[in-house]
N, C-alpha and C positions, 0 to 999 in steps of 0.2 A: 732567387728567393721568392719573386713572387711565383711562380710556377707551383713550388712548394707550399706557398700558402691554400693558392685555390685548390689544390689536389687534396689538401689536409679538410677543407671547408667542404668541396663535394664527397666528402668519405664521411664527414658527419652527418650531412643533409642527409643521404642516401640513407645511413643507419639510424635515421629517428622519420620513420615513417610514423603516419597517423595510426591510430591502432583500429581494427575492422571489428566489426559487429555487427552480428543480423540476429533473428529474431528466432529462439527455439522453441521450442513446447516444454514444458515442466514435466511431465509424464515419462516414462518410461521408455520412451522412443526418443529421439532428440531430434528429431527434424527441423526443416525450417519452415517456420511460418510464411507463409505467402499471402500475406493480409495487408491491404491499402486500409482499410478500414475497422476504427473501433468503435462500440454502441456500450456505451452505460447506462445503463438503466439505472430507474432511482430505485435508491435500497431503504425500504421500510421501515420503520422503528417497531417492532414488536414486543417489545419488551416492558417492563410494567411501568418503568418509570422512564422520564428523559423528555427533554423538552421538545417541541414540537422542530425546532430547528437541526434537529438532532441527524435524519434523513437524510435530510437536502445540504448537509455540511458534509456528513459522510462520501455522498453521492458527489457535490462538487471535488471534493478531496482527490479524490480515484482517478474524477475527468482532467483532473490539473496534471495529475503524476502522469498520465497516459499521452496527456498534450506534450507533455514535459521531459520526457526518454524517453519518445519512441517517433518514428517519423508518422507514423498510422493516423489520417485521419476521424475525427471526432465525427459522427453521425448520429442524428434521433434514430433513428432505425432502418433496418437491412444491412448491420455491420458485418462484415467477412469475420469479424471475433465479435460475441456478444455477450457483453459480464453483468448478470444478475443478481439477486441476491436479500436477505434483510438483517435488519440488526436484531438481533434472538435477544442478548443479553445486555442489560447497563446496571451496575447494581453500585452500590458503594458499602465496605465493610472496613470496622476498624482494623488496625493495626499497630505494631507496638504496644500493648496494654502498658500504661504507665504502673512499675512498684508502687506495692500500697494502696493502689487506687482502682479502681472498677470505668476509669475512663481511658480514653486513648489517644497518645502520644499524634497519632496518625490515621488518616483514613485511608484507604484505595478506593478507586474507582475503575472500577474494568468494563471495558465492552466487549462484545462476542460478534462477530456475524458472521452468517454461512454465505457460500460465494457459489455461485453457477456458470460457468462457462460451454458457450457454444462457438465451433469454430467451422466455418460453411465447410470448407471445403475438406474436411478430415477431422473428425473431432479427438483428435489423440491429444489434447490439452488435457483432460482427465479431471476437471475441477468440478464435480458433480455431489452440489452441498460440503461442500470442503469448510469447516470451520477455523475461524480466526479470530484471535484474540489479543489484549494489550494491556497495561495496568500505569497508572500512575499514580504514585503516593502523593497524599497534602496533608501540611498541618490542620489538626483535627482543629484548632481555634482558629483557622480561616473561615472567612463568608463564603460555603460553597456558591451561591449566586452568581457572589461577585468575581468568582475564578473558573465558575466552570466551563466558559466558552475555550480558556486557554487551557483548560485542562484536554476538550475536547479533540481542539488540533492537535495536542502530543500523541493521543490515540490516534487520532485520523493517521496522523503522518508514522507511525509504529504498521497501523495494520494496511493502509492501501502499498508501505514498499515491502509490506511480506507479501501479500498477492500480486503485487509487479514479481516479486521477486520468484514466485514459485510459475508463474503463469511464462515471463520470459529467460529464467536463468537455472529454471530447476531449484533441487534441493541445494542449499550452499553449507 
């Protein structure tokens, strides 16, 4: 019986392997990336409006997620992948028009930014001003002020895992 046991035990270990991953390019070719190293640069705010913190949250954002799924080391500069970029648009429009009335139920908030990748050793990653974008509704009677930082991370965290997402898994 015990014989049986362990043969039962080694037949499940064996059939639940870790699952493997390595790193493709998003373009059109699917290769694997052969990168020790990733450079983030800071992404600019260009756009009319948005707080000065606006950059350097985005910018942090991208470095978390890159620290955070993938083994690639973080570098100031000479990264074997190097992701560029700024933030073109932040705007806020209403939404929902409430019945009856000329106000609204809801605002958005969307950011836009273009994204640049360079990668040394074969640039078939394809991200050449590539735009991205993300939206989050709020109640139009909130203090934007006092919620935009948290609005902010939902965008961060919407548009840095679409460009993880396009840069190492392709289109999904």
């Amino acid at each position: 019986m015990n014989k049986l046991k362990i043969i039962f035990a080694s037949i499940i270990l064996t059939g639940c392997a870790l699952p493997q991953f390595s790193f493709k390019s998003g373009g059109s070719e699917t290769k694997e990336i052969d990168a020790k190293t990733v450079q983030v640069d800071y992404f600019d705010n260009k756009s009319a409006i948005g707080g000065s913190f606006l950059g350097a949250s985005f910018t942090e954002s991208l470095r978390d997620i890159m620290q955070s799924q993938t083994k690639l080391n973080l570098v100031a500069e000479n990264g074997d992948l190097q992701i560029s970029g700024v933030i073109r648009n932040y705007i806020i429009s209403p939404v929902n028009i409430q019945a009856g009335s000329e106000s609204a139920a809801q605002n958005r908030l969307k950011m836009s930014i273009n994204v640049n990748t360079y990668y040394n050793k074969n640039d078939s990653i394809g991200l050449n001003n590539s735009a991205f974008s993300a939206f989050v509704d709020y109640d139009a009677t909130s203090d934007f002020s006092s919620i935009e930082e948290e609005l902010v991370e939902n965008l961060n965290y919407q548009i840095t895992q679409d460009v993880f997402d396009k840069i190492f898994g392709g289109e999904w």
